[in-house]
Backbone bond lengths (Angstrom), bond angles and torsions (degrees), N, CA, C in turn:
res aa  C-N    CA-C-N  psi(-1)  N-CA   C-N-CA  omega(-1)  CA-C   N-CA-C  phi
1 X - - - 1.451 - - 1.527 108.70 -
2 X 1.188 113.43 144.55 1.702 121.01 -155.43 1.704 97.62 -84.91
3 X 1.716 129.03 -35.59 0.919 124.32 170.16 1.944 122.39 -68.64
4 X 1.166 86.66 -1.92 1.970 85.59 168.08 0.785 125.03 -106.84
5 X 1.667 129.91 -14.69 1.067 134.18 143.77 1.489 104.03 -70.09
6 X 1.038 146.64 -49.89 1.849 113.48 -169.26 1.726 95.80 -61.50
7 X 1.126 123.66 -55.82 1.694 108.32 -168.53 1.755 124.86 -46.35
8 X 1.595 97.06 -36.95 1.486 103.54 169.35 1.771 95.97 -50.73
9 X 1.708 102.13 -73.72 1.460 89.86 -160.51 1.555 143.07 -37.34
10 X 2.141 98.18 -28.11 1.211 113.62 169.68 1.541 113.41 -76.96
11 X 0.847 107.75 -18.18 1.797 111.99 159.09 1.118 112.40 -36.47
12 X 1.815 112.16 -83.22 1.091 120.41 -137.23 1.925 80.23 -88.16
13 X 0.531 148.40 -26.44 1.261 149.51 -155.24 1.338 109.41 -72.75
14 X 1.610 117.85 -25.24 1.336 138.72 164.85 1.671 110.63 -86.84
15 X 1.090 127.52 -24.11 1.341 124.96 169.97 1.365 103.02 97.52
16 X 1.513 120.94 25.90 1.320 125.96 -172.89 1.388 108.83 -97.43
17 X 1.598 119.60 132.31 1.258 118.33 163.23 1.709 132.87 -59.37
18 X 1.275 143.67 157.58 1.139 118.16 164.44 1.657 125.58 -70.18
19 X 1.256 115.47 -20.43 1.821 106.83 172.67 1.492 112.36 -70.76
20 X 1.398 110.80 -32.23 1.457 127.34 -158.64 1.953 90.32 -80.09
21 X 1.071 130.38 -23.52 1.615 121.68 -168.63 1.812 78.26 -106.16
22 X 1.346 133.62 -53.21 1.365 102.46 -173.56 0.769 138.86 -54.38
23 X 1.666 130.27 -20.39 1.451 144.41 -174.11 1.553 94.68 -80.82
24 X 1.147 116.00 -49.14 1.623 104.25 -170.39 1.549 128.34 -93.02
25 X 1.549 97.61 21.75 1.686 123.87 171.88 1.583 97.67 -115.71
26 X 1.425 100.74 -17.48 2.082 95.63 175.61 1.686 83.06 63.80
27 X 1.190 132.20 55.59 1.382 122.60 131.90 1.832 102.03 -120.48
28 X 1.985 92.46 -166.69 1.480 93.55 170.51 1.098 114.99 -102.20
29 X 1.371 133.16 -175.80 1.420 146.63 -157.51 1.771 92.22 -84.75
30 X 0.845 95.44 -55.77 1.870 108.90 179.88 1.245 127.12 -62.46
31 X 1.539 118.77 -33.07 0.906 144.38 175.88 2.514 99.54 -65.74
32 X 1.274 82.98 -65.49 1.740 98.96 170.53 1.491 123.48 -44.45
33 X 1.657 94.77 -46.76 1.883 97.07 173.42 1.314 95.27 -63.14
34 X 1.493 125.85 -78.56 1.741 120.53 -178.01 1.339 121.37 5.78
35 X 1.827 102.39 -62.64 1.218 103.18 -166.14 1.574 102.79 -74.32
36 X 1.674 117.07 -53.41 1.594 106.97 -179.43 1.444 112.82 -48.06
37 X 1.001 132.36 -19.45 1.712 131.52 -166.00 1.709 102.79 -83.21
38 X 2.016 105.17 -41.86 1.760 86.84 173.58 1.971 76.86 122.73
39 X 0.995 105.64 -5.93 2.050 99.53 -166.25 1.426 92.55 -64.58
40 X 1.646 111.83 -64.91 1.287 130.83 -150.90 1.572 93.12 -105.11
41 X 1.548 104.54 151.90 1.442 107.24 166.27 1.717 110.57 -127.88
42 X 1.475 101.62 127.10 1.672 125.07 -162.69 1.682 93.44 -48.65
43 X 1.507 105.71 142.32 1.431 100.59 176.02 1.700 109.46 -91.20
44 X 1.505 133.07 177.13 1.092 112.67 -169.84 1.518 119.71 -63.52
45 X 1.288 105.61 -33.04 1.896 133.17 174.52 1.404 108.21 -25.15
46 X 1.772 87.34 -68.59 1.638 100.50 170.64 1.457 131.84 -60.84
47 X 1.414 117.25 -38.49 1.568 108.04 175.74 1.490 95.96 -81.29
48 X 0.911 134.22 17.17 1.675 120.41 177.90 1.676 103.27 -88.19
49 X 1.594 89.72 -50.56 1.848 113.06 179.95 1.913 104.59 -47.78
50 X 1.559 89.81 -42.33 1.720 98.46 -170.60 1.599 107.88 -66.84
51 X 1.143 117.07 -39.57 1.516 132.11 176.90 1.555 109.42 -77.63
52 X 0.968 125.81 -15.45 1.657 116.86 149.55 1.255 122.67 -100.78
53 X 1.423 126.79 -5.75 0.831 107.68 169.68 2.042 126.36 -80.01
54 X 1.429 84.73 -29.52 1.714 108.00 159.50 1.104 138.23 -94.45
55 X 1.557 111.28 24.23 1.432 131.85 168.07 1.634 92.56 50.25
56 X 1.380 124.67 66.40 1.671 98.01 175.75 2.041 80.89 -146.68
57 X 1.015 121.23 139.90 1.811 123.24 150.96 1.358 104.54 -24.55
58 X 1.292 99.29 158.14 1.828 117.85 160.90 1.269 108.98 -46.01
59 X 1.712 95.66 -68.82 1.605 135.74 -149.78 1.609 72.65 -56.01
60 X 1.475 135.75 -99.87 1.147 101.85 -159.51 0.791 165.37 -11.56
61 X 1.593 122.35 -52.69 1.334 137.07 158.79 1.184 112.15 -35.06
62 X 1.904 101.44 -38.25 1.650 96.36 -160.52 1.668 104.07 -71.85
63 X 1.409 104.27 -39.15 1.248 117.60 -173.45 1.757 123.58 -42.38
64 X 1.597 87.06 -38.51 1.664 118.59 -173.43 1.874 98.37 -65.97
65 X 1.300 106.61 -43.82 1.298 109.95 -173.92 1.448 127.42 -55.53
66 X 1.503 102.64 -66.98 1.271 144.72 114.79 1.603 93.40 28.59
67 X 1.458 113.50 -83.34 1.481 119.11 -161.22 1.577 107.46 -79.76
68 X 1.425 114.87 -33.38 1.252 90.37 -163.91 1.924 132.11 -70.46
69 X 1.323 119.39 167.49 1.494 117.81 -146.00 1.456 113.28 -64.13
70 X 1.520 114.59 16.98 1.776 110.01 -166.16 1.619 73.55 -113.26
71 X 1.149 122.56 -29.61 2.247 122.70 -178.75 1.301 117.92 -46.13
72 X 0.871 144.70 141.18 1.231 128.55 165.91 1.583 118.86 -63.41
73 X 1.283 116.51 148.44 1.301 127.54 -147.75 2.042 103.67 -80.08
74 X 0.873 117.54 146.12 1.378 121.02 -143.47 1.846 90.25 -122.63
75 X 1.478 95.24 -175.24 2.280 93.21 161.68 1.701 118.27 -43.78
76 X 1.101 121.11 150.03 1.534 124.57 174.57 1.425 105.16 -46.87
77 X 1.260 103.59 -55.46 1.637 112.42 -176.86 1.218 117.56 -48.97
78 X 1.330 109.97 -65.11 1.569 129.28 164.00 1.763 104.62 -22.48
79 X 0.949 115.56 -63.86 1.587 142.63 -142.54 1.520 91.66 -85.64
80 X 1.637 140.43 -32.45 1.016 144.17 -175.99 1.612 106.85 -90.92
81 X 1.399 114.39 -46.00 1.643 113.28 178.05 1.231 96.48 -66.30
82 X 1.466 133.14 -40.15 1.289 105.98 -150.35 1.629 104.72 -91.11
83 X 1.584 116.67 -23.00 1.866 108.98 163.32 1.769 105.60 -63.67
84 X 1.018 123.40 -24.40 1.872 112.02 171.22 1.387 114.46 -60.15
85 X 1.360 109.05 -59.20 1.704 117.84 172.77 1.542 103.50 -56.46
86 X 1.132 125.65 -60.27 1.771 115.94 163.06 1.371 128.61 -10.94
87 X 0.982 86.32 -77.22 1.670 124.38 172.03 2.079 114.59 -37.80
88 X 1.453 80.29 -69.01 1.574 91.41 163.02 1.537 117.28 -31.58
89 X 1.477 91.36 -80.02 1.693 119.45 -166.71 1.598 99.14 -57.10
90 X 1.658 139.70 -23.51 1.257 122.59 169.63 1.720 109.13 -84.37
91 X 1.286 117.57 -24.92 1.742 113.51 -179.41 1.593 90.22 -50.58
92 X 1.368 98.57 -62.62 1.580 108.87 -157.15 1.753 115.42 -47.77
93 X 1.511 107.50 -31.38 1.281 121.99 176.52 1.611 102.11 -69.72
94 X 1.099 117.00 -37.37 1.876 115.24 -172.89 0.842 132.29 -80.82
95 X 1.577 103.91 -24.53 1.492 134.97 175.45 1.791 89.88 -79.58
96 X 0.967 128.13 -60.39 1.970 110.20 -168.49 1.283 125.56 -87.20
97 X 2.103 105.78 1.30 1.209 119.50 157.99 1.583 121.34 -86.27
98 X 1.291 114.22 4.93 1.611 123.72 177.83 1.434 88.27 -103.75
99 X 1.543 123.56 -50.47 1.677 126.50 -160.44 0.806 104.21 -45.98
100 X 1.622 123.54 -50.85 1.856 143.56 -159.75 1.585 102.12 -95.83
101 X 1.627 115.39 18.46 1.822 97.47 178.41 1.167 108.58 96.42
102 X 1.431 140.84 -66.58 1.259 153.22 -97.45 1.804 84.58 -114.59
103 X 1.401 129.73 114.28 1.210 138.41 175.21 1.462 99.55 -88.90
104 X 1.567 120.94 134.47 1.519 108.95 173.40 1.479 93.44 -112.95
């Protein structure tokens, strides 16, 4: 599901672990992968919790979702900012998956 991948990405993009964002969404750790994996889909409650906890709107997230390349393809413009921000948010993921060991 395209919205569990944008939340992962805003995850890692914050430098947040997954136990460390479940405890402070008051879900479980397992419960959280689900949703990043695409199993489970976040109820609104929860992306609300997720969006304060990262100071960012809903609509964003949704927006974020929205764009990425499995979404259906949106304005050119649209479609170009949102593979840059992509783009971003995976360096940033590779870069703290080398930091932490973890070769992807």
């Amino acid at each position: 599901m395209i919205i569990g991948e944008a939340l992962r990405l805003l995850r890692v993009f914050h430098d947040v672990k997954q136990i460390e964002l479940a405890s402070r969404l008051a879900i479980s750790r397992s419960h959280l992968s689900e949703i990043e994996k695409g199993i489970k889909t976040p109820s609104f409650d929860l992306m609300q919790r997720y969006a304060d906890e990262f100071r960012i709107p809903v609509s964003s997230i949704i927006f974020f979702a929205e764009a990425l390349p499995e979404a259906e393809q949106g304005s050119p413009l649209k479609t170009k900012i949102s593979k840059s921000v992509i783009s971003l948010l995976q360096l940033v993921e590779r870069k703290a998956n080398i930091e932490n060991g973890f070769v992807k």
